[in-house]
C-alpha positions in Angstrom: -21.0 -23.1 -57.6 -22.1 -19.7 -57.7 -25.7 -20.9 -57.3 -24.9 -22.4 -53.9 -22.7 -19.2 -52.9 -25.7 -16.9 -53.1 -28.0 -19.2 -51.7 -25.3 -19.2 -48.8 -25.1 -15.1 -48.8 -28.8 -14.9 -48.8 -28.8 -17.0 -45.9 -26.3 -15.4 -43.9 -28.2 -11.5 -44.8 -31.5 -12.7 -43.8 -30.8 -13.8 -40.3 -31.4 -11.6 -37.6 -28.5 -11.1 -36.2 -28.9 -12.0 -32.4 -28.0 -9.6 -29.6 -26.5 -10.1 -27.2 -28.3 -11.0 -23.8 -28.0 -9.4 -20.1 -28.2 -12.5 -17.9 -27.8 -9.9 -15.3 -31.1 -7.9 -16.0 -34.0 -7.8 -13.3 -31.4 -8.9 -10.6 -31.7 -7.2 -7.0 -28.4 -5.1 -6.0 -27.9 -8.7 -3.5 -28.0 -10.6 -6.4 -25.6 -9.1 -8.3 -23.2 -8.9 -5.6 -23.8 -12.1 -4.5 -23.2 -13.6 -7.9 -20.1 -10.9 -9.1 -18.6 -9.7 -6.3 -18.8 -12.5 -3.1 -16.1 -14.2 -5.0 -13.1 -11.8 -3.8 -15.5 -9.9 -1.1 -16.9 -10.8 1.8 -19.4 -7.9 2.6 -20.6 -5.2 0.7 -19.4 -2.8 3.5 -17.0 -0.3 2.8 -16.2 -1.1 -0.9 -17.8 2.0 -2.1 -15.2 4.1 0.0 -16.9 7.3 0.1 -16.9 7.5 -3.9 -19.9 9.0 -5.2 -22.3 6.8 -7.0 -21.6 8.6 -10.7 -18.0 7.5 -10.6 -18.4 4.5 -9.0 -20.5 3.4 -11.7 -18.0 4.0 -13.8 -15.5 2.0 -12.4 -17.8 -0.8 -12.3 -19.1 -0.5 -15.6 -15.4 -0.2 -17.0 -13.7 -3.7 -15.0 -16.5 -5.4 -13.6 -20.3 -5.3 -14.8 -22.0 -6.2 -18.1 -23.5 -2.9 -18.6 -23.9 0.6 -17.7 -27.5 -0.2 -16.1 -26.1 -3.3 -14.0 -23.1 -1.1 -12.6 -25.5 1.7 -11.7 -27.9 -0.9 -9.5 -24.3 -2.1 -8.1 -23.3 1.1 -7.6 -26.1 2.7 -5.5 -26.3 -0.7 -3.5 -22.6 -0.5 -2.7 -22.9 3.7 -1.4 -26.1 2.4 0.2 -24.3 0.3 2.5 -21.1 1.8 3.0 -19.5 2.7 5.9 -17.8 5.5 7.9 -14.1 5.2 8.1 -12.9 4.1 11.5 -12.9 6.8 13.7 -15.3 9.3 12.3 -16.9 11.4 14.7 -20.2 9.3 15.4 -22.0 12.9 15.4 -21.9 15.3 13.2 -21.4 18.7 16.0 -19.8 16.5 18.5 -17.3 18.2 20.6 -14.4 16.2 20.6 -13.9 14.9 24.2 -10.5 15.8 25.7 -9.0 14.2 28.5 -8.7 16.1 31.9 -5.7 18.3 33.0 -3.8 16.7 34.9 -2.5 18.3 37.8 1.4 19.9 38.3 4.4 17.5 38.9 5.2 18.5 42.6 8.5 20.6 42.8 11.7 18.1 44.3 13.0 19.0 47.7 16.6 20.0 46.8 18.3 20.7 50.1 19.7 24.6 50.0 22.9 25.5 50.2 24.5 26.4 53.3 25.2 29.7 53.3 28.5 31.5 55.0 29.3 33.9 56.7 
């Protein structure tokens, strides 16, 4: 019995231990949205919300992606193809366009008062 015990601890000590693989290594930014995120989102477009990529990576990295490299490739692709908010000035030094005066209500006609005398 104690034979087969350390022929059974040798065993277990002398195997590599596996790692653990990315199946999401090498994948284009598309793919990886395609395959993680196309799920729950439609487009790619305005998921990034005007975060920067740093924290956005983060985010990803923390409740969505496998790793830290994945969630940076998602992360860049996702700011890549964000948009402006609705409403953003199209131009940056636009002048705002205004909408003409318009002109003075005309006064009533009130009929005046006789006067006495």
């Amino acid at each position: 019995m104690i034979v087969g015990t350390l022929v059974a601890a040798a065993a277990v000590l002398t195997t590599p231990f596996v790692s653990a693989q990315n199946l999401d290594a090498g994948k284009s930014p598309e793919k990886l949205f395609a395959d993680g995120c196309a799920t729950c989102h439609r487009s790619p477009r305005g998921l990034a919300k005007g975060r920067y990529t740093l924290t956005l990576s983060w985010f990803l990295q923390d409740h969505y992606s496998a790793g830290p490299d994945t969630a940076k490739v998602l992360a860049a692709y996702l700011v890549s193809v964000d948009t402006p908010p609705p409403g953003a000035a199209a131009k940056p030094g636009a002048k705002p366009t205004r909408s003409k005066p318009r002109p003075p209500k005309p006064a009533e006609s009130q009929p005046k008062p006789a006067q006495s005398q």
